[in-house]
PDB file of N, CA, C and O in Angstrom:
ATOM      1  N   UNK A   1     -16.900 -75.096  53.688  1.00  0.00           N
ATOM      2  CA  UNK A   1     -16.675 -76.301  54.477  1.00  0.00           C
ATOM      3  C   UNK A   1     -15.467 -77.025  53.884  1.00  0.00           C
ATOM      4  O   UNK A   1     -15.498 -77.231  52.671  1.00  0.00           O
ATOM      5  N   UNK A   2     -14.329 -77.468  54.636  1.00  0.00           N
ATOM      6  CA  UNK A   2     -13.469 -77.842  54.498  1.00  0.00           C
ATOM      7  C   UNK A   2     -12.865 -79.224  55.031  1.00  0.00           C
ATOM      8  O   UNK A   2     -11.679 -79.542  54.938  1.00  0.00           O
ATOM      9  N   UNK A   3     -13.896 -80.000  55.614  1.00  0.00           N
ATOM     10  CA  UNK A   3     -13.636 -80.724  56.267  1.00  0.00           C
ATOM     11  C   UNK A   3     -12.939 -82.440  56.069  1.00  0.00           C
ATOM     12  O   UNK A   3     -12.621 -83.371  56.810  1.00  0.00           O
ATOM     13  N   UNK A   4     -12.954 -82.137  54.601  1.00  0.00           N
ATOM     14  CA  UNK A   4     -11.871 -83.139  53.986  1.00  0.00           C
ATOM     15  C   UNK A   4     -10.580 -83.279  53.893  1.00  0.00           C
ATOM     16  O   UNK A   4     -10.013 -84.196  53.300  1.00  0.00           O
ATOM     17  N   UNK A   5      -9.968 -82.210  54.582  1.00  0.00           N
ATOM     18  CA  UNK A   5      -8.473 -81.479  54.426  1.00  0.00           C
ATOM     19  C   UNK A   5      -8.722 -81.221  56.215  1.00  0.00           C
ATOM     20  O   UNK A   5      -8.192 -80.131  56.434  1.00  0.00           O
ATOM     21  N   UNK A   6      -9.066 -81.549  57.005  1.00  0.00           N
ATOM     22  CA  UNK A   6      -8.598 -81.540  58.537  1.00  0.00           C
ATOM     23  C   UNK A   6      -8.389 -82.945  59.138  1.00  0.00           C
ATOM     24  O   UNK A   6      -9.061 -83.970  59.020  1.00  0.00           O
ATOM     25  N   UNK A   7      -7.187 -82.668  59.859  1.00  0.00           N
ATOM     26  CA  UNK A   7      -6.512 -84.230  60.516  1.00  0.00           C
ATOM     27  C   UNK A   7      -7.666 -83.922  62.258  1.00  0.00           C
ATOM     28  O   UNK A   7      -7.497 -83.038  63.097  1.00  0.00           O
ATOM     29  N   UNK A   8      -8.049 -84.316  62.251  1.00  0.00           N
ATOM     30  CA  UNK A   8      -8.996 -84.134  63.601  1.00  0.00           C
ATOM     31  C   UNK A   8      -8.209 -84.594  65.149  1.00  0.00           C
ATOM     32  O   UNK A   8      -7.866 -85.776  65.112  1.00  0.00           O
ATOM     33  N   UNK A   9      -7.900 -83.959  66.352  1.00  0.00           N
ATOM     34  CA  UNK A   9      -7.032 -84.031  67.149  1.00  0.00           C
ATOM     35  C   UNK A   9      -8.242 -85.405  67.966  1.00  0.00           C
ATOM     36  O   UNK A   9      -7.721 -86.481  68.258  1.00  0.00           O
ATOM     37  N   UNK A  10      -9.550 -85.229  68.208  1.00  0.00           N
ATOM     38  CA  UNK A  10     -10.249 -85.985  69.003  1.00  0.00           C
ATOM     39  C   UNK A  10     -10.520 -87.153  68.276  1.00  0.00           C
ATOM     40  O   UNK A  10     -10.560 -88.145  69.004  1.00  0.00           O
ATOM     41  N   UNK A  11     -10.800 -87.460  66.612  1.00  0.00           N
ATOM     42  CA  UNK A  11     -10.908 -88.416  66.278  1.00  0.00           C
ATOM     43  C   UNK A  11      -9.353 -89.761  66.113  1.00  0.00           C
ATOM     44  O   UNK A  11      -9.438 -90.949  65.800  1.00  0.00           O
ATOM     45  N   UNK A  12      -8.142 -88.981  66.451  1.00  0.00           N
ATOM     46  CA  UNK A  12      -7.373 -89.463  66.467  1.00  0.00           C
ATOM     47  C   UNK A  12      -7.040 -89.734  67.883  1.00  0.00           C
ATOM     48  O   UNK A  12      -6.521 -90.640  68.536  1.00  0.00           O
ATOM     49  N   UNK A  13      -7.396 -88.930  68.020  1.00  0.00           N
ATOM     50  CA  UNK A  13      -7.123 -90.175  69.755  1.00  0.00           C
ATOM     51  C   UNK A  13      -7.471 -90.827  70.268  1.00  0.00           C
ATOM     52  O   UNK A  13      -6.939 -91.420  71.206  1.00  0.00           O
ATOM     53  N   UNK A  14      -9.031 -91.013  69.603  1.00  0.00           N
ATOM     54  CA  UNK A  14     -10.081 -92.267  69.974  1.00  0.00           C
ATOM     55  C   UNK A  14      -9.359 -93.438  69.027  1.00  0.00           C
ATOM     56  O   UNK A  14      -9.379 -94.571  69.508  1.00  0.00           O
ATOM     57  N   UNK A  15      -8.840 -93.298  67.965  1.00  0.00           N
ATOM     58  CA  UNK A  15      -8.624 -93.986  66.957  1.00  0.00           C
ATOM     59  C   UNK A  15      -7.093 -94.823  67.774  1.00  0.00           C
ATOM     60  O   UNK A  15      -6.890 -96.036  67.814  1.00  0.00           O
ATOM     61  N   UNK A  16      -6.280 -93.819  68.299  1.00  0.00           N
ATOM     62  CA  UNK A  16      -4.594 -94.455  68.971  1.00  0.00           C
ATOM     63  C   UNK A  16      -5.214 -95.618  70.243  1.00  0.00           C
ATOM     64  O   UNK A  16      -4.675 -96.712  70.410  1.00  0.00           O
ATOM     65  N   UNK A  17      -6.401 -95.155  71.053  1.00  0.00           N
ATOM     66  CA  UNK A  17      -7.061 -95.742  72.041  1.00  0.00           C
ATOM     67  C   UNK A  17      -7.322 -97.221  71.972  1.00  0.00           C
ATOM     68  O   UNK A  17      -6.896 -98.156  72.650  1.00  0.00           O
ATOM     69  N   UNK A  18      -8.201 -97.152  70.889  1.00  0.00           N
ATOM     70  CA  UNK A  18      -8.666 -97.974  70.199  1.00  0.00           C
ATOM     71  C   UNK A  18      -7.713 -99.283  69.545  1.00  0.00           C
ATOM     72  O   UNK A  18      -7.999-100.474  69.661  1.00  0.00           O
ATOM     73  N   UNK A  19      -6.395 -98.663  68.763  1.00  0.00           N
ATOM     74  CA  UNK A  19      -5.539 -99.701  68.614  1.00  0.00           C
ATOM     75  C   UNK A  19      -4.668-100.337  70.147  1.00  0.00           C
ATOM     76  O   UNK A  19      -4.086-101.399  70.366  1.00  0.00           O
ATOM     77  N   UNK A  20      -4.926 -99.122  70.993  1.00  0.00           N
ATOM     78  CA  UNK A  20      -4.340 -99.949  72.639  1.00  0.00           C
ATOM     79  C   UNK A  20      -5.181-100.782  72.992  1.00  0.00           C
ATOM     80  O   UNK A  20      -4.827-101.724  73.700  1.00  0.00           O
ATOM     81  N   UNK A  21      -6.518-100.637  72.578  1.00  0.00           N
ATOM     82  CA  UNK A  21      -7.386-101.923  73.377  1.00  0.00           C
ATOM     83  C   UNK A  21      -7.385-103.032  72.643  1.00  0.00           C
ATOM     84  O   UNK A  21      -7.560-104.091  73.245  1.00  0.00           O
ATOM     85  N   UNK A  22      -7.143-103.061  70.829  1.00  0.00           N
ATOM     86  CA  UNK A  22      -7.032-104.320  69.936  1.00  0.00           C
ATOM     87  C   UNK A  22      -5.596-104.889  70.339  1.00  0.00           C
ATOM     88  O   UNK A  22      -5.438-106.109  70.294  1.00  0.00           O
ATOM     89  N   UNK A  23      -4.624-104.129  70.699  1.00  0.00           N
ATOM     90  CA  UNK A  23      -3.206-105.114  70.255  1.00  0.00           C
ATOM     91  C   UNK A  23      -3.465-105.705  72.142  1.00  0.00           C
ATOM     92  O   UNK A  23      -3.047-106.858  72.240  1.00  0.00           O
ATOM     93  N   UNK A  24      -3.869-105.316  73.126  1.00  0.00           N
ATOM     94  CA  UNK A  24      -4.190-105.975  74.595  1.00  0.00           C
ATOM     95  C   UNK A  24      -4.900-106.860  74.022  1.00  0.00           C
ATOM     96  O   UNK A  24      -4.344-107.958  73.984  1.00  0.00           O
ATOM     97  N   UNK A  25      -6.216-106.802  73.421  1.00  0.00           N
ATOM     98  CA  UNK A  25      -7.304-107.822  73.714  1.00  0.00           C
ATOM     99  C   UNK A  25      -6.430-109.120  72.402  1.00  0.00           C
ATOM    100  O   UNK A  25      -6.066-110.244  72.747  1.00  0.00           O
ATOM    101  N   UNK A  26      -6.316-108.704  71.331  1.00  0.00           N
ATOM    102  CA  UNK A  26      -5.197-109.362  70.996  1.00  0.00           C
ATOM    103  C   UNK A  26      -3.997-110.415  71.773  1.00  0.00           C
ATOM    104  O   UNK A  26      -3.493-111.531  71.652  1.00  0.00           O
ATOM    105  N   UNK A  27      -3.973-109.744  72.248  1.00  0.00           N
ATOM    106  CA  UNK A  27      -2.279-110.085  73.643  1.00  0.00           C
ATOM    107  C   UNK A  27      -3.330-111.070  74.181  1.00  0.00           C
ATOM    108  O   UNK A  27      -3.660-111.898  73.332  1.00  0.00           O
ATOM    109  N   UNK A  28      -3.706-111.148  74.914  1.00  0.00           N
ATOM    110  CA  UNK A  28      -4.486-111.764  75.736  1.00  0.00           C
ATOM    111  C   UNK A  28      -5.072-112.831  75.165  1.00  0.00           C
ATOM    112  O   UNK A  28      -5.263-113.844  75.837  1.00  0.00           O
ATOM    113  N   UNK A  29      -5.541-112.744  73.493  1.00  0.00           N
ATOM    114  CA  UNK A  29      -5.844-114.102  72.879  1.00  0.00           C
ATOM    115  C   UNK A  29      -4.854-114.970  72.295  1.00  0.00           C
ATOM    116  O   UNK A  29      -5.017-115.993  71.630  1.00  0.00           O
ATOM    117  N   UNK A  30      -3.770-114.372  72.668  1.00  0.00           N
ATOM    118  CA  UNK A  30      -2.378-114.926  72.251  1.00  0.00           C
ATOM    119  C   UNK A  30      -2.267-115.106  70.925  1.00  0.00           C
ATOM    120  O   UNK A  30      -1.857-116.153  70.424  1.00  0.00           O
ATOM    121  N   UNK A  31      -2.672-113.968  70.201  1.00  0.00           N
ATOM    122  CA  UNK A  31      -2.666-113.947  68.720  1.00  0.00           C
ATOM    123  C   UNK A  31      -1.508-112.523  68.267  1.00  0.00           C
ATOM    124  O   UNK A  31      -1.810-111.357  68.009  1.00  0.00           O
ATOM    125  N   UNK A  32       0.077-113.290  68.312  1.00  0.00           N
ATOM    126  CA  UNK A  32       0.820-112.332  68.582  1.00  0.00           C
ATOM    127  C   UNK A  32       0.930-111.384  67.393  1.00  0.00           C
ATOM    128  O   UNK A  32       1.167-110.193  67.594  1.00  0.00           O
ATOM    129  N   UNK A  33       0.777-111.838  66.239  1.00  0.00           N
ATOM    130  CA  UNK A  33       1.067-111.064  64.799  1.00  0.00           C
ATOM    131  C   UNK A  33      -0.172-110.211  65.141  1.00  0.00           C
ATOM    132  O   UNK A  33       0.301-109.078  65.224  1.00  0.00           O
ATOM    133  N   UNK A  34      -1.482-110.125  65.384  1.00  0.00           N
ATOM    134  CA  UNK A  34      -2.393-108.936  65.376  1.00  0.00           C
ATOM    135  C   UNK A  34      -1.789-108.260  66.421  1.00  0.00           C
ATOM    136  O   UNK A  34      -1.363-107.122  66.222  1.00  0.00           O
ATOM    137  N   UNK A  35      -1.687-108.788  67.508  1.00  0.00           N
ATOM    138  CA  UNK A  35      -1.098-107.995  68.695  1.00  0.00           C
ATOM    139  C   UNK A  35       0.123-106.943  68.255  1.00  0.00           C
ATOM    140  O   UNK A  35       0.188-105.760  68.590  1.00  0.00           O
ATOM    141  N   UNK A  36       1.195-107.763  67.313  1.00  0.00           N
ATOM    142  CA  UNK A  36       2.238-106.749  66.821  1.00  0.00           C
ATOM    143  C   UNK A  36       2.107-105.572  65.989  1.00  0.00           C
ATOM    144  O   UNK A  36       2.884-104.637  65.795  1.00  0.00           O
ATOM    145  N   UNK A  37       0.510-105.924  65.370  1.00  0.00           N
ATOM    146  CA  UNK A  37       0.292-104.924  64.253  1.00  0.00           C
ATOM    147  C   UNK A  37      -0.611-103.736  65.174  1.00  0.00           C
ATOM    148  O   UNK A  37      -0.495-102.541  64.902  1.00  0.00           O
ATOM    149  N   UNK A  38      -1.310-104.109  66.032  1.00  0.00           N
ATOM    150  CA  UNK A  38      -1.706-102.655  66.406  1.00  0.00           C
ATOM    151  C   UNK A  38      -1.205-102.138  67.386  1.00  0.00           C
ATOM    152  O   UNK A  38      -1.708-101.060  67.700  1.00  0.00           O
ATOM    153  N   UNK A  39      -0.285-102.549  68.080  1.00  0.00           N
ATOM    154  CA  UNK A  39       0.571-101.645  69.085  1.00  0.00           C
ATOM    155  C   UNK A  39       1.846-100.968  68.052  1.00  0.00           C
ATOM    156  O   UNK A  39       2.438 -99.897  68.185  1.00  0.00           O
ATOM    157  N   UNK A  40       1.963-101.751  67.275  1.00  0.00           N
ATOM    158  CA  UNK A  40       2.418-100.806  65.983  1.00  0.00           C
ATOM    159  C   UNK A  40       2.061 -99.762  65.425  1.00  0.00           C
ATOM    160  O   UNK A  40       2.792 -98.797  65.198  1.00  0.00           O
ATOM    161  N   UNK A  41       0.830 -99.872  65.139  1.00  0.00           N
ATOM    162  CA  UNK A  41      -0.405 -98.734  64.140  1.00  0.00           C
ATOM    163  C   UNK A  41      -0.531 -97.746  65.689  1.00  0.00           C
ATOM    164  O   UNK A  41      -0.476 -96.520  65.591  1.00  0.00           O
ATOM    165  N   UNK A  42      -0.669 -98.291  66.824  1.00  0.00           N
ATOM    166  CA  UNK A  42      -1.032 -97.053  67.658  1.00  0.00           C
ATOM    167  C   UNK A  42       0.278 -96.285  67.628  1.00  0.00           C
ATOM    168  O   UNK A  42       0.321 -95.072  67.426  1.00  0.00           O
ATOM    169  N   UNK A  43       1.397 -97.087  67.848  1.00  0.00           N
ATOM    170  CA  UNK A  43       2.454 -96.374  68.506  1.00  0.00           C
ATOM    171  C   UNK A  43       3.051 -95.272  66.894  1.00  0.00           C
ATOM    172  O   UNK A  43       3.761 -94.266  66.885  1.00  0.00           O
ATOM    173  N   UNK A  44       2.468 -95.934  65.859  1.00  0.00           N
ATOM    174  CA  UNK A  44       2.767 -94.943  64.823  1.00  0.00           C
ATOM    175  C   UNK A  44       1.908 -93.382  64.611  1.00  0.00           C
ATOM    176  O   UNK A  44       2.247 -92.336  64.057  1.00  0.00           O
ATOM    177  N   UNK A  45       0.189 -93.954  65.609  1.00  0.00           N
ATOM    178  CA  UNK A  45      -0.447 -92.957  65.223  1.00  0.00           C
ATOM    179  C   UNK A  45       0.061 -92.069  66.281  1.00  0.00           C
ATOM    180  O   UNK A  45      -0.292 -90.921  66.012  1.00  0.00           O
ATOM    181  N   UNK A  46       0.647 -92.110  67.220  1.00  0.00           N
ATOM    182  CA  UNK A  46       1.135 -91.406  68.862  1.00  0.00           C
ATOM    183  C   UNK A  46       1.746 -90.300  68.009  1.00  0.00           C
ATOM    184  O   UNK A  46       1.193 -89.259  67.654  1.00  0.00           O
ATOM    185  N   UNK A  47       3.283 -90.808  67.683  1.00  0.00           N
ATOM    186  CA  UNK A  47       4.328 -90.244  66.851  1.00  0.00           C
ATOM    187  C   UNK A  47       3.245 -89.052  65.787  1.00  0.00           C
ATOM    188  O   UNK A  47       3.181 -87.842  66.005  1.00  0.00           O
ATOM    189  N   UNK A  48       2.646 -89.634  64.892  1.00  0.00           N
ATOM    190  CA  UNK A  48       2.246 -88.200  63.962  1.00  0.00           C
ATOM    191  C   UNK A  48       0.857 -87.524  65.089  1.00  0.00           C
ATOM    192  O   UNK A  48       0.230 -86.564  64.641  1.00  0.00           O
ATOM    193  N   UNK A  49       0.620 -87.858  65.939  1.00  0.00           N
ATOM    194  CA  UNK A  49      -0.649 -86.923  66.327  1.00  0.00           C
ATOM    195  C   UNK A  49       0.459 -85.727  67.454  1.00  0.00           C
ATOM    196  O   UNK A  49      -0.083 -84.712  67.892  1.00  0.00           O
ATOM    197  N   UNK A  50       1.998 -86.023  67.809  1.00  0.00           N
ATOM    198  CA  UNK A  50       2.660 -85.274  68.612  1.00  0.00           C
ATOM    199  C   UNK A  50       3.161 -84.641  67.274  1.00  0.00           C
ATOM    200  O   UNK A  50       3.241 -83.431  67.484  1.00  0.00           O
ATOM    201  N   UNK A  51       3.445 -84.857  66.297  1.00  0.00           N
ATOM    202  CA  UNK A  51       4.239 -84.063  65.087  1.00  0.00           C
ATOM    203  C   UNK A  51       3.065 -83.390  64.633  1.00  0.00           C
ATOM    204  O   UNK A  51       3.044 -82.419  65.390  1.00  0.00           O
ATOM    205  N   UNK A  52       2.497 -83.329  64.202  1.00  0.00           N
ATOM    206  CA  UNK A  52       1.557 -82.797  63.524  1.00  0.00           C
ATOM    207  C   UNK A  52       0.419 -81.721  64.394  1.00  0.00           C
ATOM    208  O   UNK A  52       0.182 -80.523  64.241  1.00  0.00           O
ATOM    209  N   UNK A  53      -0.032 -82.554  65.173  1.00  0.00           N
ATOM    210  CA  UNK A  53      -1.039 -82.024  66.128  1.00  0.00           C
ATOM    211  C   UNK A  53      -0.983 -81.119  67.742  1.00  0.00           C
ATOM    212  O   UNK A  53      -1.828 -80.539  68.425  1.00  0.00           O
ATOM    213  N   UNK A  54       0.317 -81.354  67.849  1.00  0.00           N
ATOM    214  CA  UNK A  54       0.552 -80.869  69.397  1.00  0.00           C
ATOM    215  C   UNK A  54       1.468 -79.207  68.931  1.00  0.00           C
ATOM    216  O   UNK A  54       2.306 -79.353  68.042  1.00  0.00           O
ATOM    217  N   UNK A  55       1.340 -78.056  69.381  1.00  0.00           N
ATOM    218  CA  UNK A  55       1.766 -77.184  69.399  1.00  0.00           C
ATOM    219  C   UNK A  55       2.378 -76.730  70.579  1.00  0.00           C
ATOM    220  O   UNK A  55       1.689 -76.434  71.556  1.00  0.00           O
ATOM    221  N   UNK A  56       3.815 -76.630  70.588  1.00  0.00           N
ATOM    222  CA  UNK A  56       4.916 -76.557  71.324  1.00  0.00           C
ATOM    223  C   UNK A  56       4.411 -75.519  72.095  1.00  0.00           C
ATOM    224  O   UNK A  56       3.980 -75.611  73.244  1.00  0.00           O
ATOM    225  N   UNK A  57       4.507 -74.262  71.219  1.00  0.00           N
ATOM    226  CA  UNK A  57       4.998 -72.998  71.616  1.00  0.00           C
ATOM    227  C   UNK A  57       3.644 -72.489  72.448  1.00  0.00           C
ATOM    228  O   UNK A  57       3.697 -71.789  73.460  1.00  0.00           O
ATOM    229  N   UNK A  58       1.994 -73.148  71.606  1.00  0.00           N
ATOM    230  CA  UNK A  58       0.914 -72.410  72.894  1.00  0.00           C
ATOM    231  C   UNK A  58       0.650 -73.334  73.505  1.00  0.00           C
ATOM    232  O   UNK A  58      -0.429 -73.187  74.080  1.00  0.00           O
ATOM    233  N   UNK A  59       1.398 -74.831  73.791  1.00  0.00           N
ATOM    234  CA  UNK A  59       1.221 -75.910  74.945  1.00  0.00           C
ATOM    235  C   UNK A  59       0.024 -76.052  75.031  1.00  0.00           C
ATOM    236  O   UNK A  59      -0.684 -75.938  76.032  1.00  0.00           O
ATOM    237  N   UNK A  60      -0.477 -76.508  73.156  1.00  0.00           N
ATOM    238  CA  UNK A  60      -2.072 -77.007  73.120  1.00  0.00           C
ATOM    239  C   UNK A  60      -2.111 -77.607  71.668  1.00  0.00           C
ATOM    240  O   UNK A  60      -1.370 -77.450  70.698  1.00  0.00           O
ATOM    241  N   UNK A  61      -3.502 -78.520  71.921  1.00  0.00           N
ATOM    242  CA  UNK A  61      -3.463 -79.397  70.358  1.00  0.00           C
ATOM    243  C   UNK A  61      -4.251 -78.975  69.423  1.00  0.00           C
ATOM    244  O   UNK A  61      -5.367 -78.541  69.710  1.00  0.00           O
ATOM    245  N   UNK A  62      -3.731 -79.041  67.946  1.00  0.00           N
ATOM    246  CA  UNK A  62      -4.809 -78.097  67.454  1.00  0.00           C
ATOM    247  C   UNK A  62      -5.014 -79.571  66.354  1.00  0.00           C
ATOM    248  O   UNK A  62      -4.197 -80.487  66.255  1.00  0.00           O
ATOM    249  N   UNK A  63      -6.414 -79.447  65.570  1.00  0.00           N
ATOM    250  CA  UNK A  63      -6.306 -79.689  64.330  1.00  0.00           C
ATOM    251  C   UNK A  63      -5.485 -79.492  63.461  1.00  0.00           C
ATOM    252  O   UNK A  63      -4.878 -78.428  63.586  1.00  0.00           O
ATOM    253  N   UNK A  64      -5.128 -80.321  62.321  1.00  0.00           N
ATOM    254  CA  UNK A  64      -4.358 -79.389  61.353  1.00  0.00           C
ATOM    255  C   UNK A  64      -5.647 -79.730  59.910  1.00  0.00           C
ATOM    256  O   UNK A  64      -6.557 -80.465  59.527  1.00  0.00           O
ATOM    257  N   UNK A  65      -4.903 -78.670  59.631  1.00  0.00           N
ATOM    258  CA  UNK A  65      -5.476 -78.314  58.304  1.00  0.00           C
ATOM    259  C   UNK A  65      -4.685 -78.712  56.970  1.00  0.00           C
ATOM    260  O   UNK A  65      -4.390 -77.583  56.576  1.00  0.00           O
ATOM    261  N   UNK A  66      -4.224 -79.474  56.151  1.00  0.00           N
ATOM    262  CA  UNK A  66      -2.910 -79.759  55.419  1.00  0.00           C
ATOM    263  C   UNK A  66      -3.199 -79.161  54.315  1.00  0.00           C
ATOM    264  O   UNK A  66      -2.580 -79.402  53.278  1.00  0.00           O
ATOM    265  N   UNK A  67      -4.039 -78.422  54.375  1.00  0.00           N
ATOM    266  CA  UNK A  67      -4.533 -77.252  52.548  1.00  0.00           C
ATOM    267  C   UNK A  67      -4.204 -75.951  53.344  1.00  0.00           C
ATOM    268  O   UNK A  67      -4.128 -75.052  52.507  1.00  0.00           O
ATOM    269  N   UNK A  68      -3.929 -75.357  54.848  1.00  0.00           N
ATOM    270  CA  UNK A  68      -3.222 -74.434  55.005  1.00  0.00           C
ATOM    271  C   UNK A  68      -1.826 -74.311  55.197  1.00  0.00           C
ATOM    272  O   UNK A  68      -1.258 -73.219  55.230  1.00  0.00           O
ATOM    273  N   UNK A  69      -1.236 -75.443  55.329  1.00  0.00           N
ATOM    274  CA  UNK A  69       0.337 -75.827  55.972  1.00  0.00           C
ATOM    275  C   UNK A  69       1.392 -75.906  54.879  1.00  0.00           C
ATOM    276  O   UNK A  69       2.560 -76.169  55.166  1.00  0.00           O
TER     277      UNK A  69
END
């Protein structure tokens, strides 16, 4: 079992989701510094879940593993 060393493709996208609904519900309480920080944190987690997680060449997302890479 290895499961301390996998970047998980589904838990990270609940996780990018999740900062879209804090920096809105944020927005909406007009609390702009939280609002700036998680449309930040999502738009950073977007960027590494397409670098890391998206595979070009079989046009599918995999886990990664960073103890095989």
């Amino acid at each position: 079992i290895n499961t301390s060393h996998i970047i998980p493709v589904d838990l990270n996208s609940i996780l990018y989701r999740y900062e879209m609904i804090l920096a809105r519900i944020f927005g909406d309480w007009e609390n702009a510094d939280k609002q700036a920080y998680y449309a930040n944190q999502s738009e950073l987690r977007k960027i590494a879940i397409h670098k890391f997680l998206w595979d070009e060449e079989a046009g599918q997302w995999y886990d990664y593993n960073h103890n095989l890479k």
